[in-house]
C-alpha positions as CSV (number, residue, x, y, z in Angstrom):
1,X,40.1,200.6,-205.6
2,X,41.1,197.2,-205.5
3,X,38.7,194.1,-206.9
4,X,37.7,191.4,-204.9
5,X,40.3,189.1,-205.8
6,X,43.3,191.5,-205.5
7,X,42.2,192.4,-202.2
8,X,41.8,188.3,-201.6
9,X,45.2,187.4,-202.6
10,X,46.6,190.0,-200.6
11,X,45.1,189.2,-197.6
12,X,45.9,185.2,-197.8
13,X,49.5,186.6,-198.5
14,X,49.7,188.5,-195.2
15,X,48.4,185.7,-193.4
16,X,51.2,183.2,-195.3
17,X,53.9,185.5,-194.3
18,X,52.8,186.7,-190.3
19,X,53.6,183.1,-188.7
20,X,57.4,183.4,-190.2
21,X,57.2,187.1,-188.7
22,X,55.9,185.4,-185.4
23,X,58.5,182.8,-185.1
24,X,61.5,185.0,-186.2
25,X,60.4,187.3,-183.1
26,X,60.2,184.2,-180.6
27,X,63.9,182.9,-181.5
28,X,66.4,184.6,-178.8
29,X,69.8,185.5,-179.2
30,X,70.5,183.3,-176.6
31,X,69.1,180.5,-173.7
32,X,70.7,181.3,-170.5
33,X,70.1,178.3,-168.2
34,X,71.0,177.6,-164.3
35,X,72.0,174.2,-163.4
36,X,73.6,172.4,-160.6
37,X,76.4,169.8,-160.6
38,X,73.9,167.0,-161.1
39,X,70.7,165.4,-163.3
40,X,69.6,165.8,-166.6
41,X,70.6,169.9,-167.1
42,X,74.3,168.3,-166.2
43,X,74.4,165.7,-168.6
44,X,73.1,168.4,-171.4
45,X,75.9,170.8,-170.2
46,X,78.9,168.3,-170.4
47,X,77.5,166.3,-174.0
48,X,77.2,170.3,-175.5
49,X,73.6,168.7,-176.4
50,X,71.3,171.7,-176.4
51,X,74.3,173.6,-177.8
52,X,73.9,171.4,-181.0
53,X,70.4,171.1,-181.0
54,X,69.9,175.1,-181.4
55,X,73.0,175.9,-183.5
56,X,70.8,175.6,-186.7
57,X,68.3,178.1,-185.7
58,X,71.0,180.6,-183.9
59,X,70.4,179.9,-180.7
60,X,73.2,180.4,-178.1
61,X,73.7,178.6,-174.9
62,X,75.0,180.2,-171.8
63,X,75.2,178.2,-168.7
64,X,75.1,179.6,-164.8
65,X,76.3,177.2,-161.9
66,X,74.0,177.4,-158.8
67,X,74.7,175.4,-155.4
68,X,71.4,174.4,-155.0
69,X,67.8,175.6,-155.9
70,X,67.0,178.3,-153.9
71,X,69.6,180.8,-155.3
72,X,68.8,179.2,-159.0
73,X,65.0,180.6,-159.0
74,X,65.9,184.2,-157.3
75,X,68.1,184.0,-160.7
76,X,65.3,182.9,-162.6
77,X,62.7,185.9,-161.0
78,X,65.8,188.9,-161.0
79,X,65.9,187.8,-165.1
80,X,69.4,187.0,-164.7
81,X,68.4,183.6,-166.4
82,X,65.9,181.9,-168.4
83,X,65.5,178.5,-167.2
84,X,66.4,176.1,-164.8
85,X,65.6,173.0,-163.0
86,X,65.0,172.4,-159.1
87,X,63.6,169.8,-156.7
88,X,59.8,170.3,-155.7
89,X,60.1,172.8,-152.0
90,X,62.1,175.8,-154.1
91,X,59.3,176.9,-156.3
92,X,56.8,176.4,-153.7
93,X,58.8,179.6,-151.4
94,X,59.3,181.1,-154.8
95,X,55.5,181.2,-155.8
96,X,55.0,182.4,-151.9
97,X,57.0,185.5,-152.8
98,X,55.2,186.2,-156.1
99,X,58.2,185.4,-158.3
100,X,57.8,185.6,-161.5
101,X,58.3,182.2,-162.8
102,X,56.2,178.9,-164.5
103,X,56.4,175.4,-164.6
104,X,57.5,174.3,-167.5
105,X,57.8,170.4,-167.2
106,X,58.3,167.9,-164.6
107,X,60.4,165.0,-163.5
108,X,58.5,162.7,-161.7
109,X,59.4,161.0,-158.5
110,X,63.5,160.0,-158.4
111,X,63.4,157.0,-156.0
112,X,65.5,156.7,-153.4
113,X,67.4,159.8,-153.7
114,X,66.7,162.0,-150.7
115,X,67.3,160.8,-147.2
116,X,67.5,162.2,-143.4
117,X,70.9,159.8,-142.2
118,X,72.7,160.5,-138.9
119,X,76.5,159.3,-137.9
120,X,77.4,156.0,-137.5
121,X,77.2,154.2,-134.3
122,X,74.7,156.7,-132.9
123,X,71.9,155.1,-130.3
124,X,69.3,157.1,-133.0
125,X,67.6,154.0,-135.3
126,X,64.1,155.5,-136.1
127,X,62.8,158.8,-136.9
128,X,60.5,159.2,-134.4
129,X,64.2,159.3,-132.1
130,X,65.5,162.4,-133.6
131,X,63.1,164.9,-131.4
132,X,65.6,167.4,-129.8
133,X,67.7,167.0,-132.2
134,X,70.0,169.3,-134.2
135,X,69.4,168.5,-138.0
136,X,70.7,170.2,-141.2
137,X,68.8,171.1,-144.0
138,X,68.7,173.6,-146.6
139,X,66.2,176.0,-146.3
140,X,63.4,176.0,-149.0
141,X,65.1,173.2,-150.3
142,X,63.4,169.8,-151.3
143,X,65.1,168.1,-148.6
144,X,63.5,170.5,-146.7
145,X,59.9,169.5,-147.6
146,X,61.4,165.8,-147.3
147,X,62.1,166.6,-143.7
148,X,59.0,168.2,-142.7
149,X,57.2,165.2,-144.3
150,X,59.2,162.1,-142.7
151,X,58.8,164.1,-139.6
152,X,54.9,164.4,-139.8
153,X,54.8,160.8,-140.6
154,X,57.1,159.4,-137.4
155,X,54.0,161.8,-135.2
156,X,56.4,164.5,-134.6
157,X,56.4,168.1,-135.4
158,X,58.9,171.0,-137.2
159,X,58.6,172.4,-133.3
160,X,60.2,168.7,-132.0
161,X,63.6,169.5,-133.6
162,X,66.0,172.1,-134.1
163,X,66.8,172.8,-137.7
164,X,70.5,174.0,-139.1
165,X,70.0,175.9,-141.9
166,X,73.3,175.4,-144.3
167,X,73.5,175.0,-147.8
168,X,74.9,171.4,-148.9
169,X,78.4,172.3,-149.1
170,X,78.5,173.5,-145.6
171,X,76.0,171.1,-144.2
172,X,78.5,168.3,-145.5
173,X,81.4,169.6,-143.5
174,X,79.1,170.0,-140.6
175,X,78.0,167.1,-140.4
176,X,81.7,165.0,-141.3
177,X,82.8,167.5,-138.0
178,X,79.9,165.8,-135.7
179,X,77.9,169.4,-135.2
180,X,74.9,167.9,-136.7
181,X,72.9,165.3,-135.1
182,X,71.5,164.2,-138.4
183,X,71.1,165.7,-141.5
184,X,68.5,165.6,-144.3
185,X,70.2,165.8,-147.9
186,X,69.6,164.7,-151.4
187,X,72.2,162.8,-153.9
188,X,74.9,162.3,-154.3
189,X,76.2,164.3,-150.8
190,X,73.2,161.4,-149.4
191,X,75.7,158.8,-151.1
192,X,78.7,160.7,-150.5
193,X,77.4,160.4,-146.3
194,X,77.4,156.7,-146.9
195,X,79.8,155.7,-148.1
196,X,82.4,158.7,-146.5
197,X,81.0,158.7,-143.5
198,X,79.3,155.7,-142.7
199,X,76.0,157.4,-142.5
200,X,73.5,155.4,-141.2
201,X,69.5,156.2,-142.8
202,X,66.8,156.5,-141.0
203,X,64.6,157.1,-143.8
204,X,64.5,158.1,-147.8
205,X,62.1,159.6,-150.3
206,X,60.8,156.4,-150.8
207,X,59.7,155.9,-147.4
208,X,58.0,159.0,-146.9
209,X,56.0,160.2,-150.0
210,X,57.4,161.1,-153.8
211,X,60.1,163.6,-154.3
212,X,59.3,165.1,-158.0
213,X,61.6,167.9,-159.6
214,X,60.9,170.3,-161.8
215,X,62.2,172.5,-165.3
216,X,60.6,176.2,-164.8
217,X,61.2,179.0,-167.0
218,X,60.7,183.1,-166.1
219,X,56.9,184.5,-167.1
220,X,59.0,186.3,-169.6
221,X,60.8,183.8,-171.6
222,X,57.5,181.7,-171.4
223,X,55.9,184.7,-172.7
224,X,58.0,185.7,-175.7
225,X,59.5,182.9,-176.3
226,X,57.4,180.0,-176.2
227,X,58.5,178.4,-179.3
228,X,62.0,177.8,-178.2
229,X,61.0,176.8,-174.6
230,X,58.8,173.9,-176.2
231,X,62.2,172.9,-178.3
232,X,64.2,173.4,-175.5
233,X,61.6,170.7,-173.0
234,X,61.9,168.4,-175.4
235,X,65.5,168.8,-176.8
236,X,65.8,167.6,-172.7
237,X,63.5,164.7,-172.8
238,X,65.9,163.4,-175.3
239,X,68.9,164.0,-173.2
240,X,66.9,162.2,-170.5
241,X,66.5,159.2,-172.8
242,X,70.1,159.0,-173.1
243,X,71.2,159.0,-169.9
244,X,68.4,156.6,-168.7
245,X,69.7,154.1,-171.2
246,X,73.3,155.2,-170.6
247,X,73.5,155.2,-166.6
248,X,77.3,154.0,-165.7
249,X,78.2,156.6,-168.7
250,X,76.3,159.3,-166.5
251,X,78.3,158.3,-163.6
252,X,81.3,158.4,-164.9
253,X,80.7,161.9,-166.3
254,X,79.3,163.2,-163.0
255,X,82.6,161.8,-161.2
256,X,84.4,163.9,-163.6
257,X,82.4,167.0,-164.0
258,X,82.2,167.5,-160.1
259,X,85.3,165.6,-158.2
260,X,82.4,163.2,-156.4
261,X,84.2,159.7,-156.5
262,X,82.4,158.0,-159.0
263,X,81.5,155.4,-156.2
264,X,79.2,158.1,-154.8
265,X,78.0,159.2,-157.9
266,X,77.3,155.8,-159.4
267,X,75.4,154.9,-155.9
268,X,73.6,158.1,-156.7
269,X,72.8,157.6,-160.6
270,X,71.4,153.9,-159.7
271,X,68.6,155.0,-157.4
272,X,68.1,158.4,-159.9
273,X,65.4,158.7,-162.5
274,X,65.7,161.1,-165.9
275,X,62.2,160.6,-167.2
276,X,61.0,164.1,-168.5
277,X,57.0,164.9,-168.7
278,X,54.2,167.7,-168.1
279,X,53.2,168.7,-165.4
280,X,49.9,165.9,-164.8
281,X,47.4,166.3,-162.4
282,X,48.4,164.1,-160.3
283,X,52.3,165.5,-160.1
284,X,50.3,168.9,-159.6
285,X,48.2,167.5,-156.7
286,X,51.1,166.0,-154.9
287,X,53.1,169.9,-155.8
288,X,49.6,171.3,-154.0
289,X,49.9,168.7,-150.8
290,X,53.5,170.1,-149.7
291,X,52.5,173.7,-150.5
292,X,49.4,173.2,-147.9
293,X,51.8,171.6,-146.0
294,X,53.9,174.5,-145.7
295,X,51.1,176.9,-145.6
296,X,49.8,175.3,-142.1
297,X,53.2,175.2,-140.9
298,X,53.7,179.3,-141.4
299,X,56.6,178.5,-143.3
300,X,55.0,180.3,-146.4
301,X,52.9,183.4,-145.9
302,X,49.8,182.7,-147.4
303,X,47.9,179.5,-149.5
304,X,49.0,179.3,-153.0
305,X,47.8,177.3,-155.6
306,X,50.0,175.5,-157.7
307,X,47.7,175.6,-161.1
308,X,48.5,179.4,-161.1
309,X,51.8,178.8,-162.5
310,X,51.8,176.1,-164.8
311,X,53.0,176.9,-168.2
312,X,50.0,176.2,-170.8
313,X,51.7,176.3,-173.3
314,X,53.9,173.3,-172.5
């Protein structure tokens, strides 16, 4: 049998050793993130930032180009990646369909960035002048919560218009070919409608109510892996340091990462924010505001409540 002491020791030794055990199982082969041509997941990409920042613990990098953030969380709920980063409408039709995803930080309010702008020398000055209209958007998209919202706040309704559906690429040729009558967009195709097309705005984020984006992660990798997914939130509030301090360097890098004259895309960087925090209740309450919002307008099933999904283990 063994004494008191033996069996003491040998107990305080299990414990010792089960938190490396636990932390060996957390660490995956490999991070497999979606991004888009722009923000803070961009920057990472091109500056091979998280690459270093994992290589000492064996972690791998894969990265996945998405268009916009729609197709980037059906990614993120299939399992075909880990992590990502969208504007604030996407997750809100993702939660709607029960994908299986969290919030895992946010970046609050970007400015200026989003904007509903029609072509140049129209008779259309206002908002409350676009009823009837023919206006592009992507669907789900945050523009698309944008829209609804500078809409409501001019008195007019999502029934007062006619929305184009058309994914930013498309949209853009569109609206260059005059088949839109306006068109409601985020940076740098906002800027690139500027200064291409002589765009005039009616309206941006900052005239309508805050535009936040998010970083969410699949239930799974939050699951098993919540070790790395706190290393990799914050390896990204560095990068987000950087490129707040660093913002014609940014440009500059966009310009050459995407084609985007770096006109457009330093237009685009100035008004732009890469601030990194959690998820706060009031960045939750405003999240909860457009998912009512959508919810009364039918364009989500049912209610959902935003607090279901946050990662607590941020």
């Amino acid at each position: 049998m063994l004494s008191r002491r033996t069996l003491l020791s040998t107990t305080l030794a299990l414990a010792a050793a089960a938190p490396l055990t636990v932390r060996a199982e957390e660490a995956p082969k490999a991070i497999r993130i979606g991004y888009q041509k722009n923000g803070i997941l961009l920057v990472a990409k091109t500056r091979k930032s998280l690459e270093q920042h994992f290589a000492p613990q064996g972690i791998a990098v894969e990265w996945v180009e998405f268009a916009f953030g729609p197709p980037l969380l059906e990614a993120l709920n299939t399992g075909s990646i880990d992590f990502g980063a969208t504007g604030d409408t996407p997750p809100i039709f993702a939660q709607a369909a029960q994908a299986e995803l969290v919030y895992a930080a946010a970046q609050p309010a970007a400015g200026k960035g989003q904007a509903l702008v029609v072509p140049k020398g129209v008779a259309v000055k206002s908002v409350a002048d676009v009823k009837g209209l023919r206006i592009g958007v992507g669907k789900g998209s945050s523009a698309h919560n944008f829209l609804v919202a500078a809409l409501q706040k001019a008195g007019l309704g999502w029934q007062d218009i006619t929305p184009v559906y058309l994914a930013p690429a498309d949209a853009r040729a569109a609206f260059a070919g005059g088949s839109l009558d306006a068109w409601a967009i985020w940076d740098p195709y906002f800027a690139i409608a500027e200064l291409e097309e002589g765009a005039q705005v009616l309206a941006t984020s900052a005239d309508v109510e805050p535009q936040n984006s998010f970083f969410l992660a699949s239930k799974a990798f939050a699951s098993e892996h919540p070790a790395a997914l706190r290393s990799l939130v914050a390896a990204l509030g560095d990068v987000g340091a950087w490129a707040e301090a660093n913002k014609a360097e940014v440009a500059q890098l966009f310009a050459d990462e995407t084609g985007i004259s770096l006109a457009a895309e330093q237009r685009s960087v100035d008004r732009a924010t890469f601030r990194i925090g959690p998820l706060t209740e009031d960045i939750a309450a405003q999240q909860q505001k457009i998912a009512d919002r959508f919810a009364a307008l039918g364009l989500i099933p049912a209610p959902i409540a935003i607090r279901d999904i946050v990662w607590t283990g941020a």
